[in-house]
TIDREN-385713 format. One record per residue (C-alpha): residue number from 0; x, y, z. Coordinates in steps of 0.001 Angstrom, whole numbers, plus 500000, padded with zeros to 6 digits. Each point is the difference from the previous one (the first is absolute). Example, Ala and Ser with C-alpha at 12.3 -4.5 7.8 and 13.67 -1.06 7.14 Angstrom:
# TIDREN-385713
(0, (512300, 495500, 507800))
(1, (501370, 503440, 499340))
***
This chain:
# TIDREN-385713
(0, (402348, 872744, 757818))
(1, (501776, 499803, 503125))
(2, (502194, 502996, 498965))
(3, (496842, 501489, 499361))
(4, (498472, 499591, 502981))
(5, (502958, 501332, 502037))
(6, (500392, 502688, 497792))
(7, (496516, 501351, 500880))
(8, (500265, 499446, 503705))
(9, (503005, 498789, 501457))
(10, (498181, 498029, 503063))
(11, (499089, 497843, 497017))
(12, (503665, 498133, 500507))
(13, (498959, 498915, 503797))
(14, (497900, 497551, 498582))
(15, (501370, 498707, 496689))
(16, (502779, 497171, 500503))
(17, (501649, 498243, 497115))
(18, (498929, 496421, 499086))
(19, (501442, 496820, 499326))
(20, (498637, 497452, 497262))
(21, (500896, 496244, 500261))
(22, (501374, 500439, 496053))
(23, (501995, 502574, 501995))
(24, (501980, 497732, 502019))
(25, (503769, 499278, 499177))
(26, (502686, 497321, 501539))
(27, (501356, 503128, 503346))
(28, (498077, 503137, 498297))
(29, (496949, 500466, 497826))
(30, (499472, 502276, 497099))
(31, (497541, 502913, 500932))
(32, (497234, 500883, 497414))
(33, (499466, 503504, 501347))
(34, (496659, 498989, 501306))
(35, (498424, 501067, 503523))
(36, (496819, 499634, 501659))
(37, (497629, 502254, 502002))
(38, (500749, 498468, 503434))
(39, (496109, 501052, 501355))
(40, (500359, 496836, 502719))
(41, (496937, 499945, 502251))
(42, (502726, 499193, 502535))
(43, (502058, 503468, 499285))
(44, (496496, 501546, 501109))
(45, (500388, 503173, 497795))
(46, (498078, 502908, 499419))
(47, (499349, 500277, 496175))
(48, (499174, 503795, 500082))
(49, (503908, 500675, 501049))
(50, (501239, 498850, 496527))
(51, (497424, 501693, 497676))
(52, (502009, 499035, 496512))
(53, (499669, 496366, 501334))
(54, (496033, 500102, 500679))
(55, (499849, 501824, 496520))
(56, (501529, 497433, 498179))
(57, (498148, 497098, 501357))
(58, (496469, 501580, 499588))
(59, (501451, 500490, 496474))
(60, (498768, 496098, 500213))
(61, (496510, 500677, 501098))
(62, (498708, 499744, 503411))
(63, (497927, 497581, 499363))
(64, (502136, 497177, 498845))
(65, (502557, 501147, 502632))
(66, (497688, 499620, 502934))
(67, (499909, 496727, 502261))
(68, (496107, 498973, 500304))
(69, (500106, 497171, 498036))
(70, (497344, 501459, 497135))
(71, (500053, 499218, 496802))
(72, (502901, 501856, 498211))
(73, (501711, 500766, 503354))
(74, (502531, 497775, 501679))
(75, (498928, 497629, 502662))
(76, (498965, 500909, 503515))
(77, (501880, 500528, 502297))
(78, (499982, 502573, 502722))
(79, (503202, 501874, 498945))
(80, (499964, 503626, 498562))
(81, (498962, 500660, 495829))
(82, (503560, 500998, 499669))
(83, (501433, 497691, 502075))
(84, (501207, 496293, 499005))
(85, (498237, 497158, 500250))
(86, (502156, 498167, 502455))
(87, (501551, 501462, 503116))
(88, (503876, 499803, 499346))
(89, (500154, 499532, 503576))
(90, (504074, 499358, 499662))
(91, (500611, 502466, 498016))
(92, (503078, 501085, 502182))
(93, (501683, 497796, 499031))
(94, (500539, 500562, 496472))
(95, (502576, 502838, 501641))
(96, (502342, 497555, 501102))
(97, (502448, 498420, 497962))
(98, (498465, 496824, 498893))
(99, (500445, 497134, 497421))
(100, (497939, 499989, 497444))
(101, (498712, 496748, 497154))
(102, (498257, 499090, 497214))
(103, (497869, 497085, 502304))
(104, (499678, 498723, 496022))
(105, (502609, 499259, 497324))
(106, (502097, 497266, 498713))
(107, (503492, 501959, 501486))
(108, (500115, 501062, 503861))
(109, (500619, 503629, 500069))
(110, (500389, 501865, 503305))
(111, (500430, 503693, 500126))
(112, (501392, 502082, 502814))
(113, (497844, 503358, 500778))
(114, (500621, 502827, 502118))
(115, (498230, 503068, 497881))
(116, (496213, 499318, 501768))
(117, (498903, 498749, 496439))
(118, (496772, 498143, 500849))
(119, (499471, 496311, 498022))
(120, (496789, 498790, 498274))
(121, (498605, 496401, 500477))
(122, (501946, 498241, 497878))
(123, (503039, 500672, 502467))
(124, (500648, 499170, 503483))
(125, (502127, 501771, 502254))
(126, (501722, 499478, 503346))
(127, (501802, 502548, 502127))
(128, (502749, 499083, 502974))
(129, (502891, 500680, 501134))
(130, (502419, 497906, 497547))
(131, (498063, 500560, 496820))
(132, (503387, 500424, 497966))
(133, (501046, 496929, 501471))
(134, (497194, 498194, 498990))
(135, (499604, 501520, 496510))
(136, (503234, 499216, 498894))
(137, (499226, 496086, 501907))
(138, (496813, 499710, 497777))
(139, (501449, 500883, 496636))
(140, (502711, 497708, 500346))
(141, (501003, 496355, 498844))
(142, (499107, 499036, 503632))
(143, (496619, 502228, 499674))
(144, (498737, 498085, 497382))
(145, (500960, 496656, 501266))
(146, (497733, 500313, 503107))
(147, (497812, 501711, 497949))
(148, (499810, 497058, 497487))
(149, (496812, 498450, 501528))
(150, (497681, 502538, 500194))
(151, (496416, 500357, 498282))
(152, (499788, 500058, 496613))
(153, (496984, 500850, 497519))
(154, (499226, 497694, 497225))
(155, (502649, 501202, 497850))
(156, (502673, 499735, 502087))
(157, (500552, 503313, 501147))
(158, (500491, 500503, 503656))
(159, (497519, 501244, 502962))
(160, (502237, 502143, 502503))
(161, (497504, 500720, 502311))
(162, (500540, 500752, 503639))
(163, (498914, 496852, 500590))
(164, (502810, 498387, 498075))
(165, (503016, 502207, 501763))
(166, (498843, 499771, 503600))
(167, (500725, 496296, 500181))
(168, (503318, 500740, 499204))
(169, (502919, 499933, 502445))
(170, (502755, 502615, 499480))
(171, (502524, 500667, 503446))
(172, (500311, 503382, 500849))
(173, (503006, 501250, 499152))
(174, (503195, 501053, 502585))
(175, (500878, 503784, 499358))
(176, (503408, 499197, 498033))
(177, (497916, 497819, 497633))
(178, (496995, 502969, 499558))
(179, (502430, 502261, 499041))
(180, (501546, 497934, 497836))
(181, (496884, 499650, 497628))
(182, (499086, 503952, 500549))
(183, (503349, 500869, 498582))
(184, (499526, 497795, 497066))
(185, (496259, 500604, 499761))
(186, (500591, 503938, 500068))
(187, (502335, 499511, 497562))
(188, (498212, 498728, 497411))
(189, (496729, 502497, 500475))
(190, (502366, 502838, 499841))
(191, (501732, 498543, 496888))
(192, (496564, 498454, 498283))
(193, (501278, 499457, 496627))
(194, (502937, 497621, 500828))
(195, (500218, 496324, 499349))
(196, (498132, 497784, 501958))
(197, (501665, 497257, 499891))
(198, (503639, 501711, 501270))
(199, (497426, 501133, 502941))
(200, (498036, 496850, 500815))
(201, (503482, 497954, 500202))
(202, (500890, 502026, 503020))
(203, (496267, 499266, 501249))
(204, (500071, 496390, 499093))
(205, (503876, 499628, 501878))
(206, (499003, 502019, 503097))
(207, (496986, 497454, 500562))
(208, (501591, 497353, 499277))
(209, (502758, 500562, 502336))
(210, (497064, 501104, 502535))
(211, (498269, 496570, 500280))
(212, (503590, 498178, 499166))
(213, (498940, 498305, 497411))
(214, (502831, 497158, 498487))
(215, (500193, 500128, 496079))
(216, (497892, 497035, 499401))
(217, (497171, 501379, 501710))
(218, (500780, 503686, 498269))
(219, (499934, 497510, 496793))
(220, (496399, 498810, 500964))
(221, (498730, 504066, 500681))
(222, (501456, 501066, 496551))
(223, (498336, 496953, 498212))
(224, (496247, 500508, 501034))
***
């Protein structure tokens, strides 16, 4: 549909961004399902005559269960636009930057690096900063899941990576030497995706350790939780 869409008016691509499920989610990438979304963001204030495939498509739905007045077979009211969504998007800037992306759900901590503009549904969070590779490859590591290790978890034992449960968390900043350090390895492995993980994380596992210091019995204690 999106090629569709495009296809019949190429304005159409201005407002269609790919998008990012939690299922989606791997340990430094994610696997993309070749889905997008209409990005009609009150916020983005746009003029739905200037992408006439778009408006076609959508009153393909029906007006009426499109609109915003809260009547029965309609959505609820709000005071947002018929073809507009129902909640502002207000950051939706930020979705540009690179950013980290997770699954706030599962029973295995997976943190994805981003820098395509994909956007990310609800069952993801996302951060953006300036040492994002830094802190994905932190997050996915033995050391990631240590201090990760007593976070939420639903009542069957999966855990509940909200924001809430990573802003507690204290990570130093990294020096420039060190930042580079996990870009190189970091860009190495999205650039070679199907390689093993567990050559890659080693180098990811020995750079932090050496980072914080660690002696081998409390490396032991890390690698045991």
């Amino acid at each position: 549909k999106k090629d569709e869409l495009i296809a019949e008016d190429p304005k159409s691509a201005e407002i269609i961004r790919p998008l990012l499920r939690g299922r989606d989610i791997k340990r430094y990438s994610y696997e993309f399902a070749d889905l997008h979304l209409i990005t009609t963001f009150p916020s983005l204030k746009i003029n739905i005559e200037k992408y006439p495939a778009v408006k076609q498509y959508l009153m393909s739905f029906g007006y009426d269960k499109l609109k915003q007045t809260g009547d029965i077979g309609s959505r609820k009211k709000t005071n947002n636009k018929w073809f507009e969504t129902q909640d502002s998007i207000g950051y939706w800037e930020d979705f540009s930057k690179q950013k980290i992306v997770w699954k706030r759900v599962g029973s295995i901590l997976r943190f994805a690096y981003d820098d395509t503009g994909a956007l990310c549904l609800d069952s993801t969070c996302f951060a953006t900063g300036k040492y994002i590779k830094y802190l994905v490859g932190i997050m996915n590591s033995k050391f990631g899941k240590y201090i990760m290790k007593d976070s939420p978890q639903t009542g069957t034992g999966d855990l509940l990576i909200s924001v809430q449960a990573i802003e507690p968390l204290i990570i130093p900043i990294p020096d420039d030497i060190i930042n580079n350090k996990f870009e190189i390895i970091i860009n190495s492995k999205l650039q070679n995706i199907n390689n093993l993980l567990s050559d890659f994380e080693k180098d990811i596992d020995i750079l932090i350790y050496e980072m914080f210091k660690f002696t081998e019995e409390e490396i032991e204690f890390i690698e045991s939780q």
